[in-house]
Backbone as numpy.savetxt, mean C-alpha at the origin, in Angstrom:
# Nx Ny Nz CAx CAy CAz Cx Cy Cz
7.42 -6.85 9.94 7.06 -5.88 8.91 8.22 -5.64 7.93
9.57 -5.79 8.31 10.68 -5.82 7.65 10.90 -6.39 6.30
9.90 -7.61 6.64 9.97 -8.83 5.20 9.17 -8.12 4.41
8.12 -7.91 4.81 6.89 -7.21 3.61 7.51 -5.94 2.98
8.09 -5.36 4.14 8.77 -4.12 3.23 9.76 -3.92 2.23
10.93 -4.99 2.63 11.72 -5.59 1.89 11.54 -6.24 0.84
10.24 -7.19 0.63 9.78 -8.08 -0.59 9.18 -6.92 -1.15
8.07 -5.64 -1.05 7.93 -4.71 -1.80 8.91 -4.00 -2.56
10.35 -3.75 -1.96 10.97 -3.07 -2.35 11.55 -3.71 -3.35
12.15 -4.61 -3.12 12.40 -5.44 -4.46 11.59 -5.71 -5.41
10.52 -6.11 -5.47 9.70 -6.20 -6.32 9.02 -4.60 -7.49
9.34 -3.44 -6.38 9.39 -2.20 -7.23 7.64 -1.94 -7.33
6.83 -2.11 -8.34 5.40 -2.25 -8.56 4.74 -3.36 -7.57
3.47 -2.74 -7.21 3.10 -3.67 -6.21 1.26 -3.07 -6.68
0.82 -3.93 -7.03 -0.78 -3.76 -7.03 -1.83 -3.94 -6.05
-2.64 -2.81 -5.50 -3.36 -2.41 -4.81 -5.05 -3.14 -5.36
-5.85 -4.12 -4.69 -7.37 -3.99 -4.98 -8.17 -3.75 -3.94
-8.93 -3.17 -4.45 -10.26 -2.13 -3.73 -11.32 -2.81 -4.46
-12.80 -2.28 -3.69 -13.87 -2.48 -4.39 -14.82 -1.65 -4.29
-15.38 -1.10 -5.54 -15.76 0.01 -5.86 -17.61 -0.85 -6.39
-18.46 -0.83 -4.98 -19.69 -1.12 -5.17 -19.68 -2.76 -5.15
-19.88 -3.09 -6.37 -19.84 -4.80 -6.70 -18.97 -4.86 -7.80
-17.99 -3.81 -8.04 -16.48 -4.08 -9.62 -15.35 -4.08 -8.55
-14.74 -5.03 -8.88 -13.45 -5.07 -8.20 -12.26 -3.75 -8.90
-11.57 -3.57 -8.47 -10.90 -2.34 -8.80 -9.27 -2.48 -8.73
-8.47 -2.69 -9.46 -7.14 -2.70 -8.66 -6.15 -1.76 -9.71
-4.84 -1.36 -8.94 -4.08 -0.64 -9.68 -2.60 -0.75 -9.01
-1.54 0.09 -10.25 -0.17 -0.48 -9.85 -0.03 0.81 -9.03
0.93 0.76 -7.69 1.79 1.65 -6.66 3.28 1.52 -6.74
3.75 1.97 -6.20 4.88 1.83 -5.91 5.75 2.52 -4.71
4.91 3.37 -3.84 5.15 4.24 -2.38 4.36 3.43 -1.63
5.54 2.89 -0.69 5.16 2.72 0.58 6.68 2.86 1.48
6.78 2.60 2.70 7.42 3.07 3.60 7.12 2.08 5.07
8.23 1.80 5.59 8.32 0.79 7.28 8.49 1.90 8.17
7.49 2.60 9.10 7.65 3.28 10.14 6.75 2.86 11.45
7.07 3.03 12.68 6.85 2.92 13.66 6.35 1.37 13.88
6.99 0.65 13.09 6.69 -1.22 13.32 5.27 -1.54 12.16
5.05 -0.27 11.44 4.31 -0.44 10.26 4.75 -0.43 8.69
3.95 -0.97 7.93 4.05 -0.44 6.53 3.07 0.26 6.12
3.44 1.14 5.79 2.33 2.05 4.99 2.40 2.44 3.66
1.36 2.77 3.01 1.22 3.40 2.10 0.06 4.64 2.11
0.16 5.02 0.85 -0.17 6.45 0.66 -1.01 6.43 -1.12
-2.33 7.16 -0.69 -2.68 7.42 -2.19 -3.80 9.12 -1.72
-4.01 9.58 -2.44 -4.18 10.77 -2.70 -5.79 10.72 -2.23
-5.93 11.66 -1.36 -7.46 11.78 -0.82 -8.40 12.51 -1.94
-7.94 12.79 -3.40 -8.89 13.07 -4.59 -9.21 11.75 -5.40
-8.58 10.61 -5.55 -8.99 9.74 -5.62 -9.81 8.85 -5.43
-10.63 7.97 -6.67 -10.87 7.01 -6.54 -10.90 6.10 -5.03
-9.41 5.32 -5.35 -9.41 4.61 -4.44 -8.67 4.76 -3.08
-9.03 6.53 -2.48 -9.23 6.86 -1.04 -11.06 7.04 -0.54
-11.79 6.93 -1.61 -12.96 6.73 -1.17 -13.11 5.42 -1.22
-12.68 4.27 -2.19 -13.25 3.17 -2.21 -12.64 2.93 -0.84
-11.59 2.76 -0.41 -10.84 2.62 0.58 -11.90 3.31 2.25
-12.00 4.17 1.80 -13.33 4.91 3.15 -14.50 4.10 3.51
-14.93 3.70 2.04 -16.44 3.06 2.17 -16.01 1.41 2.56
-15.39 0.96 2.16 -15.14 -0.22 2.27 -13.15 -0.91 2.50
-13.15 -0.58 3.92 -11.71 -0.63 3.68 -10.73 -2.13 4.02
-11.44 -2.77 3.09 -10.77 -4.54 3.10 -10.31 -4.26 1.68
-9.07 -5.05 1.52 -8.03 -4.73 0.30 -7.24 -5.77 0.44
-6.24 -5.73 -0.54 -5.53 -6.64 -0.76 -4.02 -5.91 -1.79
-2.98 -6.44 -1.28 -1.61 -5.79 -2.08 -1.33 -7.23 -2.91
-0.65 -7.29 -4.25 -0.13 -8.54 -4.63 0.82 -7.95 -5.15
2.05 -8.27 -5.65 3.28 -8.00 -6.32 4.11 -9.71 -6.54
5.18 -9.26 -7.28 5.68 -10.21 -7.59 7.15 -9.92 -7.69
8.60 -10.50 -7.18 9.87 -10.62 -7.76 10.02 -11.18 -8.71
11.74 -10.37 -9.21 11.81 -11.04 -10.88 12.06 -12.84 -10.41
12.62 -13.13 -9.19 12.91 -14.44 -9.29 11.21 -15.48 -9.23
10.62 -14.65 -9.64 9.03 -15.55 -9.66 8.43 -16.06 -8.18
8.97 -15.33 -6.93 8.26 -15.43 -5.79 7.09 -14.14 -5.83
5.95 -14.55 -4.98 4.85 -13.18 -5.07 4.53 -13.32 -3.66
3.78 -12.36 -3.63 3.34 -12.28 -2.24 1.81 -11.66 -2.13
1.08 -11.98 -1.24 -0.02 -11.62 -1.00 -0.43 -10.90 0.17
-0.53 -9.80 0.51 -0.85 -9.32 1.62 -2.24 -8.54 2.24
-3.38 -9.11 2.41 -4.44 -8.67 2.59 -4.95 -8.58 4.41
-5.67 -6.91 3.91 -6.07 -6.95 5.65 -7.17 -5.90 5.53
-7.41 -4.97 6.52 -8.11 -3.64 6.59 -7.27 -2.34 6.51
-7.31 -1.73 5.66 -6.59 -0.37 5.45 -7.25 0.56 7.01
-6.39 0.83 7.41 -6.84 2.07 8.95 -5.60 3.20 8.30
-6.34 4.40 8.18 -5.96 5.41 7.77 -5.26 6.49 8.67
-4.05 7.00 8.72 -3.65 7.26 9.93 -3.80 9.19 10.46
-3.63 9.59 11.44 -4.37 10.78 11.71 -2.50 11.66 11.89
-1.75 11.25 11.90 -0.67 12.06 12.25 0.10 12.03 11.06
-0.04 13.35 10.73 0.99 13.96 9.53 2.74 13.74 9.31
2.81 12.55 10.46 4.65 12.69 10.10 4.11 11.83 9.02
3.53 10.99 9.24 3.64 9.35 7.56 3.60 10.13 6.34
2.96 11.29 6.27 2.57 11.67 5.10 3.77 12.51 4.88
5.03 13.05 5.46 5.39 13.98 5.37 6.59 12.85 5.03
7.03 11.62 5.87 7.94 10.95 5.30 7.74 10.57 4.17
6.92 10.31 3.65 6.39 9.60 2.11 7.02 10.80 1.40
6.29 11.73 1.82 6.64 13.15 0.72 8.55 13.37 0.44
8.96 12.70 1.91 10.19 12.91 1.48 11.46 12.12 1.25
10.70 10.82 1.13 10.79 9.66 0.50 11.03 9.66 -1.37
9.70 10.53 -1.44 9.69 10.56 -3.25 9.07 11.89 -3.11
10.20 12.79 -3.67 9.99 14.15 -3.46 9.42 14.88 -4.32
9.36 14.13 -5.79 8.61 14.38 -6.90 7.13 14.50 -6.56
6.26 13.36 -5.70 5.00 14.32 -5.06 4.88 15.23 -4.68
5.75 16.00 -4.44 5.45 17.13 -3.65 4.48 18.43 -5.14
5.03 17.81 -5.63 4.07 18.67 -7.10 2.55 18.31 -7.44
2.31 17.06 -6.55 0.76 16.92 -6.61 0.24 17.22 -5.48
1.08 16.97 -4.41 0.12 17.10 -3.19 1.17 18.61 -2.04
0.53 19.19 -2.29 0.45 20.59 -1.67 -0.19 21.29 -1.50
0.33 22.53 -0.86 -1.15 23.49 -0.38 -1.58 23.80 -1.52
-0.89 24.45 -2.67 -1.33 24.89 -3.93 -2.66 24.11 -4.64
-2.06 22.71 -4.87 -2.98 21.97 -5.33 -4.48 21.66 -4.65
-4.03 21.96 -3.52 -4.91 21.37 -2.14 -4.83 19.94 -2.00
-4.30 19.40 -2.36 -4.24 17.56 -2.40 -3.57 17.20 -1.61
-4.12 15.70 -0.88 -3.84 15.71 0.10 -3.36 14.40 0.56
-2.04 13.54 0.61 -1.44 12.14 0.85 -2.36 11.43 2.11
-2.94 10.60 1.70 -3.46 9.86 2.79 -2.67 8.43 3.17
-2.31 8.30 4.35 -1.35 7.58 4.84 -2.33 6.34 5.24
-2.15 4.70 5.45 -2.73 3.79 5.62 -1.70 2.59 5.76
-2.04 2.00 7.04 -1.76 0.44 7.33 -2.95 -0.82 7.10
-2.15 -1.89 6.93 -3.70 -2.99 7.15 -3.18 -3.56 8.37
-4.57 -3.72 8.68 -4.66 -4.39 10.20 -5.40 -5.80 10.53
-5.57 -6.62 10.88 -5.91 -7.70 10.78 -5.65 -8.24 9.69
-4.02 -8.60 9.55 -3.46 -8.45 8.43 -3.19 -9.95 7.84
-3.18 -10.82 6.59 -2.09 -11.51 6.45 -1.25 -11.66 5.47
-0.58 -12.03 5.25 0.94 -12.09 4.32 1.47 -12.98 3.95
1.30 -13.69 2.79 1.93 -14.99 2.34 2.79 -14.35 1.31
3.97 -15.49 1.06 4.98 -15.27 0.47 5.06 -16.59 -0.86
4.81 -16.73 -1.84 4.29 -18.15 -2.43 5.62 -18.18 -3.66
6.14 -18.98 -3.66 6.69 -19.57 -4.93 6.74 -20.64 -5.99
6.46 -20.09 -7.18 6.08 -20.89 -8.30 6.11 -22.07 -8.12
4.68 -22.80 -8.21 4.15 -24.15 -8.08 5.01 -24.75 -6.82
5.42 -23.73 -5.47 5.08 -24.29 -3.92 4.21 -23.78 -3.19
4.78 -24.09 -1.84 3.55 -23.73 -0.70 3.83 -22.29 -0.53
3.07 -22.09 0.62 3.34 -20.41 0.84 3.68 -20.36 2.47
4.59 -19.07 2.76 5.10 -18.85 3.60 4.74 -17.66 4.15
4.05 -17.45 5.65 4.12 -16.49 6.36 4.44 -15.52 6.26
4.72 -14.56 6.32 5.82 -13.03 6.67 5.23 -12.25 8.03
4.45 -12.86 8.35 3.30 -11.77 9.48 3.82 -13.01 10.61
């Protein structure tokens, strides 16, 4: 999980797709986090795509480094039930804390993929594992 977390981090923006009915859906992130031998991420349970994510939770992450390697990481988002993920995220990037609070009522929903895989591909080669 180290590599995926590491190739995210470098890469900074990392795009999320969902599917919303029969329209594919995707958008840029940039929070996620390596805890307990996972990666997770986090998007806001008023959202979009924490319902698309509910109804249908097969997805896919793509990003890219400036040195022109990308990566592909697709699996099942499983949404997690214990409030530390959400509380590390929060204090990870502390600037959420202005959207998601009691005030607001909003609420960080924490998520791993599971039956996961992870290729690592570089411009016009093969692709490489990370899982």
């Amino acid at each position: 999980m180290s590599r995926i977390s590491d190739f995210l981090k470098e890469a900074g923006v990392f795009y999320l797709a969902t599917v919303d009915g029969d329209q594919p859906k995707l958008r840029p992130l940039g929070l996620h986090l390596e805890m307990d031998g996972k990666v997770l991420f986090g998007v806001g349970d008023f959202k979009g795509v924490y319902r698309q994510l509910k109804a249908n939770p097969k997805c896919e992450i793509a990003c890219a480094k400036p040195d022109g390697h990308w990566m592909r990481y697709t699996g099942t988002a499983v949404f997690e039930t214990d409030p530390k993920y959400a509380e590390a995220a929060l204090e990870s990037a502390p600037y959420l804390r202005d959207i998601y609070n009691e005030t607001t009522g909003n609420k960080m929903e924490m998520f791993h993929l599971e039956d996961a895989t992870c290729v690592e591909i570089v411009v016009m080669g093969e692709g490489e594992s990370l899982i």
